[in-house]
C-alpha positions, 0 to 999 in steps of 0.5 A: 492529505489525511494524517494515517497510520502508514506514515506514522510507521515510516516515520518510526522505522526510519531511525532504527535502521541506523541501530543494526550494526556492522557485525549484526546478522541476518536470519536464516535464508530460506528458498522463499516465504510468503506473507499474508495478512491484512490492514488499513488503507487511507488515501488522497484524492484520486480523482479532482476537478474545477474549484473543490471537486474531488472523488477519493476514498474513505478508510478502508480495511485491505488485504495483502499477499506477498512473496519473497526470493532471497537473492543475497543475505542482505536482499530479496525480490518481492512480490507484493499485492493489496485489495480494497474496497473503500467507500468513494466520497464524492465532495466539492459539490455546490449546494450539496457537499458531498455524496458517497459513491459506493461499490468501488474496488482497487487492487495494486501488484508491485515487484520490489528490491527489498534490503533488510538486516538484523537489529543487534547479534541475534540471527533470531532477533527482529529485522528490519527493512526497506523497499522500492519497486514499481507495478500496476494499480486498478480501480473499478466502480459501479455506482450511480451519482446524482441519477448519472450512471457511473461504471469505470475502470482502469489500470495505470503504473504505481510507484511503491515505498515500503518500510517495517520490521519482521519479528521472527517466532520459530525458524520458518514462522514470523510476524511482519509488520510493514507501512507501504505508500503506493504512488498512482495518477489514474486515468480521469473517469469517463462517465464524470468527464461532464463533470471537469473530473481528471486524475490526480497523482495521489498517494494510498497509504498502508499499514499491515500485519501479516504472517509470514512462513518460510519454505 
């Protein structure tokens, strides 16, 4: 697996959750908010075969659009979703190495519980928080690869994780900072099957900065 910057920010974030203490306040609630922003996506392999055969995608930037429903103090619903278009590699080829496979599209839409609490007195300060929950992740690639057509799509389950911290500027208006890990095993590629190509449970990493409005 590729070191990324997503797993930097887990890593970062997991020892503040302690700081937020007992008497700390959370922000002021709104009907909902909404997010929208964007950042980098890394992976592992989506796709392997025999020996080192193994399709996976490049670094890549994504955008994000998610929206939140306090359902508790301490609590929302989250609607999350993330586009990409990375650039495949196709690696583990004898003789050859390695070729790109371009034209490659991926999107996941997950429904997360998210809980998050103020760090320190101030319902204005910055709040960090947590988040599991579950959706759907596809993928869609239309290139050619060593003179073999390839158009393939699919759409599997993905598990998602998700940690950051929201620093508020005015009541309605903030800035959210937020390392997400969807977990997905898509279905092999069809027009790679010759090939010994099978899906592979793999994790894509994100790190993104998104504004985010309350209403």
């Amino acid at each position: 697996m590729k070191c990324s910057p997503a797993l930097a920010v887990y890593l970062w974030l997991a020892p503040l959750l302690p700081l937020a203490t007992a008497g700390a306040q959370t922000p002021r609630l709104h009907r909902f908010e909404v997010a929208a922003g964007a950042g980098v996506m890394t992976s592992g392999a989506y796709f392997t075969g025999p020996g080192a055969l193994a399709l996976s995608g490049d670094d890549a930037l994504a955008g994000t659009l998610e929206v939140a429903v306090p359902v508790h103090r301490y609590f929302a619903i989250v609607l999350g979703g993330v586009h990409a278009q990375p650039a495949f590699q196709l690696s583990g080829l004898p003789l050859i190495g390695s070729v790109g496979v371009h034209g490659a599209r991926l999107w996941f839409a997950d429904a997360a519980l998210r809980g998050r609490m103020s760090l320190g007195a101030r319902s204005a300060g910055p709040v960090v928080f947590a988040q599991l929950g579950a959706g759907l992740g596809y993928y869609s690639v239309s290139a050619s690869v060593l003179g073999n057509a390839l158009d393939e799509h699919a759409t599997n389950f993905a598990g998602a994780l998700g940690a950051g911290i929201d620093f508020p500027f005015t009541e309605r208006l903030g800035l959210q900072i937020m390392g997400k890990d969807y977990i997905a095993s898509f279905r092999s590629v069809r027009d790679l099957e010759s090939l010994g190509i099978e899906g592979h449970l793999t994790h894509t990493l994100l790190l993104l900065a998104s504004a985010r409005l309350g209403f």
